[in-house]
C-alpha positions as a Markdown table, in Angstrom:
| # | Residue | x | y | z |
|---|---|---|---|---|
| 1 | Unk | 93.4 | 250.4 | -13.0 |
| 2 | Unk | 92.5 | 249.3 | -16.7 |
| 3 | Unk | 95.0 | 251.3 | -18.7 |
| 4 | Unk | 97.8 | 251.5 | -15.8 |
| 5 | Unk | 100.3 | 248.9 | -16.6 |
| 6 | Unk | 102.7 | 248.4 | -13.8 |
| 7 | Unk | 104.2 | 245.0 | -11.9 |
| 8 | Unk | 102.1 | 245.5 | -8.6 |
| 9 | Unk | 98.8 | 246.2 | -10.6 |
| 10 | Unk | 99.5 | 243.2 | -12.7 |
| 11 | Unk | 100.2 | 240.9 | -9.8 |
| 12 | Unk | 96.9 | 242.6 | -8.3 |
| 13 | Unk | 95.1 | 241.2 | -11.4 |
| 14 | Unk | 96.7 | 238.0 | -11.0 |
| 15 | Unk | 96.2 | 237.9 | -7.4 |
| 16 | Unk | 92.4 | 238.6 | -7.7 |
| 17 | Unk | 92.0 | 236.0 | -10.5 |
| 18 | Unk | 93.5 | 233.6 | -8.8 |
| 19 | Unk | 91.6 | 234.1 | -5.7 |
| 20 | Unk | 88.4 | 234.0 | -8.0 |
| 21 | Unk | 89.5 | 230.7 | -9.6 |
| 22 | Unk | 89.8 | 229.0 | -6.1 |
| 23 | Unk | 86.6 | 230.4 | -4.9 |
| 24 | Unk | 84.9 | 228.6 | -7.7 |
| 25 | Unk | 83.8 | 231.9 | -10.0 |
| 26 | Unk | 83.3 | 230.5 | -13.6 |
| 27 | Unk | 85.9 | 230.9 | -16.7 |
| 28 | Unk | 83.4 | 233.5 | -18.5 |
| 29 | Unk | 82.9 | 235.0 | -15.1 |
| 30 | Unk | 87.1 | 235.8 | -15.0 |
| 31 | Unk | 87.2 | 236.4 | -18.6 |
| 32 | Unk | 84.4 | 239.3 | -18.3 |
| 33 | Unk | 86.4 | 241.0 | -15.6 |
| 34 | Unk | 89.4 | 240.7 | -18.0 |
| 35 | Unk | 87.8 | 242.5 | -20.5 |
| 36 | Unk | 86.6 | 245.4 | -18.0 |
| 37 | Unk | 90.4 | 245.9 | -17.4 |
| 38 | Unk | 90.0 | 244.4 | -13.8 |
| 39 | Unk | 91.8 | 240.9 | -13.4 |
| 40 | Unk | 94.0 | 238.7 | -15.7 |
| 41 | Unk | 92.1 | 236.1 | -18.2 |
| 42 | Unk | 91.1 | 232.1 | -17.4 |
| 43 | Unk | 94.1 | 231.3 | -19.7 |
| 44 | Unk | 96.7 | 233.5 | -17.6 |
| 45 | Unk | 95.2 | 231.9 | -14.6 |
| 46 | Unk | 95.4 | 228.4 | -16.2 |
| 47 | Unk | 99.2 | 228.7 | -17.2 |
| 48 | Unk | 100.0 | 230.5 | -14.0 |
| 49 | Unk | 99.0 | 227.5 | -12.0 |
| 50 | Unk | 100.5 | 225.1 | -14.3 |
| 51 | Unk | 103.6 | 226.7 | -14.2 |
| 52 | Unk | 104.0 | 226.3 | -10.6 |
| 53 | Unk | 102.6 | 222.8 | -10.1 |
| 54 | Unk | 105.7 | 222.1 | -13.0 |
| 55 | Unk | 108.3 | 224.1 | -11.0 |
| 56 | Unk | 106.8 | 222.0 | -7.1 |
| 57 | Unk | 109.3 | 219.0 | -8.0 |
| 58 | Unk | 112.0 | 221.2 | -9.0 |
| 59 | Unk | 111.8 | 223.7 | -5.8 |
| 60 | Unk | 110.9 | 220.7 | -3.6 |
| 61 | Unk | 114.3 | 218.6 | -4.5 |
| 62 | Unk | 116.6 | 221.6 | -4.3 |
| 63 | Unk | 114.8 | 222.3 | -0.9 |
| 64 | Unk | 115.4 | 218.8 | 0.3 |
| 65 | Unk | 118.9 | 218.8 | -0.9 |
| 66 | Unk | 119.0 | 222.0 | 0.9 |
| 67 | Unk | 118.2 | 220.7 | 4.2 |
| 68 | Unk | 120.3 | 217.2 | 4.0 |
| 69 | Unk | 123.4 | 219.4 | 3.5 |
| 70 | Unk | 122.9 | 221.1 | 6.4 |
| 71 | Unk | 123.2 | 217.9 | 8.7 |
| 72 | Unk | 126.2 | 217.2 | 7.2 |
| 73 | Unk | 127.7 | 219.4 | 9.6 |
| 74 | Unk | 126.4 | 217.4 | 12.6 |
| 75 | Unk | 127.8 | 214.5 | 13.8 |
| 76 | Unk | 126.0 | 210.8 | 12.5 |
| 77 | Unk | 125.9 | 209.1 | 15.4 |
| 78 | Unk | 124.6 | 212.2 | 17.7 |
| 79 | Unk | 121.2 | 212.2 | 15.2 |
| 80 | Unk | 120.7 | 209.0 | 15.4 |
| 81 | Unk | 121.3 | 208.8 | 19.3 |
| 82 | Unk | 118.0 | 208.3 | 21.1 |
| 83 | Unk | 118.1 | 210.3 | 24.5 |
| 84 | Unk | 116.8 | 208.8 | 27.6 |
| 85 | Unk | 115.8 | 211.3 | 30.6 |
| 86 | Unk | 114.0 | 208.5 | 32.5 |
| 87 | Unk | 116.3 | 208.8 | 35.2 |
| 88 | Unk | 117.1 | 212.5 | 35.5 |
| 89 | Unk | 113.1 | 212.8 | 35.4 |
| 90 | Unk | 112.6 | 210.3 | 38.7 |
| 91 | Unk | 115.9 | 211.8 | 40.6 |
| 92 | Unk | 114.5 | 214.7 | 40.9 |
| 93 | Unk | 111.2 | 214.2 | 41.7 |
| 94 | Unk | 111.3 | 215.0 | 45.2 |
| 95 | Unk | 112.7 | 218.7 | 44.3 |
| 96 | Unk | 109.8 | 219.3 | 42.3 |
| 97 | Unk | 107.1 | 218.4 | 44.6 |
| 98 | Unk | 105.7 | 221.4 | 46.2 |
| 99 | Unk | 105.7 | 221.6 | 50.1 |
| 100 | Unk | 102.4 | 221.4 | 51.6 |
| 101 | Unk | 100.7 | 219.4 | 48.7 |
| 102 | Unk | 98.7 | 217.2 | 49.1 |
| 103 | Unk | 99.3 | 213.6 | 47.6 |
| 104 | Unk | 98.0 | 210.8 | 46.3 |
């Protein structure tokens, strides 16, 4: 695994680093492995994670915009319509009453 260089070994390396990182395994601990061929180092770990918390407000607003556009299909009023079933609950209440029960 130490002198194959390949995308899924690499994200293997980064996978296991980053599960090391959030188990609590030390930077030297990571950086040692590196070294042995077997993971990524601290640093890769570090930008890696700081690349994606800079990307979250970037992939969240294009998300949300996302989702807003696809109301715009639906009518207004109908979302913001509040549905009573009240009455279609207590007009059938006799039908759902099974026969022989007993009651309270």
């Amino acid at each position: 695994m130490a002198g194959i260089r390949n995308q899924h070994v690499n994200n293997f390396k980064l996978g296991l680093a980053l599960y090391l990182a959030g188990s609590g395994v030390t930077c030297d601990a990571i950086n040692t492995l590196s070294s042995a061929g077997v993971s990524v180092t601290h640093q890769t770990v570090y930008n890696y994670k700081k690349k994606i918390a800079d990307e979250h407000p970037i992939r969240y607003s294009r998300r949300m915009a996302q989702w807003n556009s696809s109301f715009s299909n639906f009518d207004r009023i109908e979302q913001l319509s509040i549905h009573f079933y009240d009455n279609a609950i207590e007009e059938r209440k006799e039908e759902r009453k099974m026969k022989g029960a007993m009651s309270s």
